[in-house]
N, C-alpha and C positions, 0 to 999 in steps of 0.2 A: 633682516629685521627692519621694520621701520620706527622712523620716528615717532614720539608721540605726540611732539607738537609741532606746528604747521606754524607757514610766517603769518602773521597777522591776527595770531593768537594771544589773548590775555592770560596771563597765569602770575598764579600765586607762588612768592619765593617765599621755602619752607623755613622752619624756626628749629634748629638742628633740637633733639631732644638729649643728646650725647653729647658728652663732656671731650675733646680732644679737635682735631686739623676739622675744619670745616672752610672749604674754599669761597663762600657767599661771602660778601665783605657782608659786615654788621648791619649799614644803612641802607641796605637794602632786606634785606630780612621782614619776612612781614607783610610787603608791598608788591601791590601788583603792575605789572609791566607789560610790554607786548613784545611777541618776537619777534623779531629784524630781519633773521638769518641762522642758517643752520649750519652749522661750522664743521662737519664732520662728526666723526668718532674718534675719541681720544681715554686712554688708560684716568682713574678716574682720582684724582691725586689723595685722597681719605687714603684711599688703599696704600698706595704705595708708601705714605707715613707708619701705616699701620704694617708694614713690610710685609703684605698678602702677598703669599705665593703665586697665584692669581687673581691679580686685581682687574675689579670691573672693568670697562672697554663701554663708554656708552657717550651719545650726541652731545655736544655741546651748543648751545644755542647764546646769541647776541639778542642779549633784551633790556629792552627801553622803558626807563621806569622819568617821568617828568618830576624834573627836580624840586618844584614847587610842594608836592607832593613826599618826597625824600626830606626835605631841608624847611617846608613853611615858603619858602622863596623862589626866584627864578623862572624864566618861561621858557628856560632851554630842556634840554632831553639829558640823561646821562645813561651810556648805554655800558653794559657787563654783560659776561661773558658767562654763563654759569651751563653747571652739567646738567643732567636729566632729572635725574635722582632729587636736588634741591626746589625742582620743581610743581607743583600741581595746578592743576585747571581755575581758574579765577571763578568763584560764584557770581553772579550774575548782579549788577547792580554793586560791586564792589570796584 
């Protein structure tokens, strides 16, 4: 399988629309980031709260969202770790 995003990519971290474990911390939610790095495949931790018999199995990616941006302030970078799925492709001018 491959990935769906590539390093040097913008993407959009999604706004979970279900009530329960969602592994995105909060302040990022919303914002868009670039990816660093692609950290492998790893079991997708929603599922395993939800005790799926078989749970997902998908990339995780290290992505860089500028803090100033996250917070109002700062000119550093803060970077997180999120899986596939809380993902999507950044519109363009965002």
């Amino acid at each position: 399988m491959d990935d769906r995003f590539r390093t040097g990519e913008r993407v959009l971290v999604s706004l979970p629309d279900s009530p329960g474990h969602h592994r995105a911390p909060r302040y990022v939610r919303g914002h868009v980031g670039t990816v660093l790095a692609v950290h492998g495949r790893h079991v997708l931790p929603d599922d395993v709260v939800a005790r799926m018999a078989e749970p997902h199995v998908e990339p995780v990616y290290a992505v860089a969202f500028a803090a100033g941006a996250l917070w109002g302030a700062g000119d550093h970078t803060v970077t997180v770790n999120l899986w596939e799925s809380y993902l999507e492709p950044a519109e363009e001018g965002r």
